[in-house]
N, C-alpha and C positions, 0 to 999 in steps of 0.2 A: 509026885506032882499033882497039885488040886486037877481036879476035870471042872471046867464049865460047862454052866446049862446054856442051850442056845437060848437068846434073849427074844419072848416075846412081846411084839410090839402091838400097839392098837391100829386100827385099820384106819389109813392115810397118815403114818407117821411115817419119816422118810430120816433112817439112820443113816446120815451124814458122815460117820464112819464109813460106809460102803463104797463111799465119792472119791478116794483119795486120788488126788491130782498130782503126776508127775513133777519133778521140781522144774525139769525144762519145758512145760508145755503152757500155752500161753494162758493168763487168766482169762477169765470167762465174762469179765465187767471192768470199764475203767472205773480207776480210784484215782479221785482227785482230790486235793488237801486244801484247797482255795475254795472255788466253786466249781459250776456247771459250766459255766461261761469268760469267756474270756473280753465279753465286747467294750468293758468300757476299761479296757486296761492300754496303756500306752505300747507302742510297737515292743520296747524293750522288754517290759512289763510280760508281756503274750509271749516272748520268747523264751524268758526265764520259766514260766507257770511250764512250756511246753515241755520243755528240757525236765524238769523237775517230775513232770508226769509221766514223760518217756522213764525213765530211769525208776519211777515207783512201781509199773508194770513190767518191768525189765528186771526188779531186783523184789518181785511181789512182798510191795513193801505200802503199807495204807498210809502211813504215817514217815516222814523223813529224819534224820537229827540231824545239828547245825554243821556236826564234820561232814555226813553227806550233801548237803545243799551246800556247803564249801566247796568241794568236790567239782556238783553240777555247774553252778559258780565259773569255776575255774576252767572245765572244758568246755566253757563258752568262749573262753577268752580273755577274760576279766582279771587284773590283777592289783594289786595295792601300791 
């Protein structure tokens, strides 16, 4: 089996490898897929963005696909 060399790095480089985040531990920043703000969106509107952002730091996730906002969708209520 190869041996590695330990890797040296330059002074104020910060290997981000060293960081690894537990998969249940909470993220560190929201991620939101709309914007920052929610003010000029209609009550529904602010409900849906919330649910949908709940659920992207719940499932550390930056980006959703349409089955999951189906999903969020759906345990709101909402049906066809």
């Amino acid at each position: 089996m190869p041996q590695f060399a330990e890797i040296q790095t330059e002074p104020g480089f910060v290997d981000r490898r060293s960081n690894f985040v537990e998969p249940d531990a909470a993220p560190s920043r929201e991620r939101r897929q709309f914007r920052n703000s929610y003010d000029n969106l209609s009550p529904d509107a602010t409900e849906l963005a919330g649910a949908i952002d709940e659920y992207k730091l719940r499932h550390r996730r930056r980006f959703i696909t349409y089955e999951e906002m189906l999903g969020v969708i759906q345990n709101l209520g909402y049906s066809k």
